[in-house]
N, C-alpha and C positions, 0 to 999 in steps of 0.2 A: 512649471513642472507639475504632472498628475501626483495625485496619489496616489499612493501604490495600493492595489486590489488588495482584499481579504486573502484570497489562494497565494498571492506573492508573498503577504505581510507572515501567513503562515508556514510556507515555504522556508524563507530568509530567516524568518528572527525563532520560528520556535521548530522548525524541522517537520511540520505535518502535511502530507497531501490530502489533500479533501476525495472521496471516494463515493460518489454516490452521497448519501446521508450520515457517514461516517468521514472521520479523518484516522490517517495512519499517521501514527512515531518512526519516522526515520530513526531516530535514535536506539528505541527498543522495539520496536513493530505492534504495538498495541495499537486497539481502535481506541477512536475515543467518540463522542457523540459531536459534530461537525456544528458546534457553535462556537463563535470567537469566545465566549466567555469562557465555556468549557477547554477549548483549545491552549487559552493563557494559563488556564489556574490548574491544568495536567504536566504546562511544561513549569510551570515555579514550584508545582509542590516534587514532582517526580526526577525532575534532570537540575534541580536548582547546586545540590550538593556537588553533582558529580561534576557539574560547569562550573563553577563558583573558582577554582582554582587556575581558570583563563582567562586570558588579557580578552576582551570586548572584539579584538580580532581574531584572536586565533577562535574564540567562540564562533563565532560568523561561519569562518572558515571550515569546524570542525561539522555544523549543521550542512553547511554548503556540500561536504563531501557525503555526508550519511544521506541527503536527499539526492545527488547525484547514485552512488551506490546504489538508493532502492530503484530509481527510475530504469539504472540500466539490466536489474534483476529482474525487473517486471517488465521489460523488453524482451528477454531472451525468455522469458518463461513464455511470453504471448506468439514470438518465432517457434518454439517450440512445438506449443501448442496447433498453431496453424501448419506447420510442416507434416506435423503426424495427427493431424485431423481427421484423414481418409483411412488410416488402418483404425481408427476408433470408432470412425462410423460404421466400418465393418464387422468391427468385433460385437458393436453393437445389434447390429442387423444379426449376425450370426445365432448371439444369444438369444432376442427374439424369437426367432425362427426355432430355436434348440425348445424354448418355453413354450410355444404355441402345439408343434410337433408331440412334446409329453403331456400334453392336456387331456384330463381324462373326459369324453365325451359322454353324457347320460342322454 
């Protein structure tokens, strides 16, 4: 059996996706700075209280669904985004042209 990667190991046990150079909290949406060291010592000082009251599985479970939840939030924001990509290039063109058009010429 492998071991399981850093992105999985934080995924699973403490709720973070890695983002670039940053990791997010599935739990509370904060960054944190995308070291394993920083990544352990955000989730025991920060969510240790509010977990501490669950069984080792229902903790699992409870991270499993917050990172499920962000993943499929950040899905519908990305379809979003791409569906109405083309009236924002417009708007943007638009305005352009609005700023270029009011320029005063010396």
């Amino acid at each position: 059996m492998e071991p399981k990667s850093k992105k999985a190991k934080w995924e699973e046990i403490h709720g973070c996706i890695k983002i670039g150079t940053s990791a997010v909290c599935t739990l509370c949406n904060d960054s944190i700075t995308a070291r394993t060291y920083n990544v352990e010592r955000y989730f025991l000082t920060k969510h240790k209280n509010s977990l501490s009251t669950m069984m080792e599985d229902e903790k699992l479970e409870h991270i499993k669904k917050c990172v499920m939840q962000y993943t499929q939030q950040k899905s519908s924001l990305q379809q979003f985004v791409v569906k109405h990509h083309p009236s924002t290039k417009s708007s943007f063109i638009a305005s352009l042209k609005m700023v270029n058009f009011s320029k005063i010429h010396f």
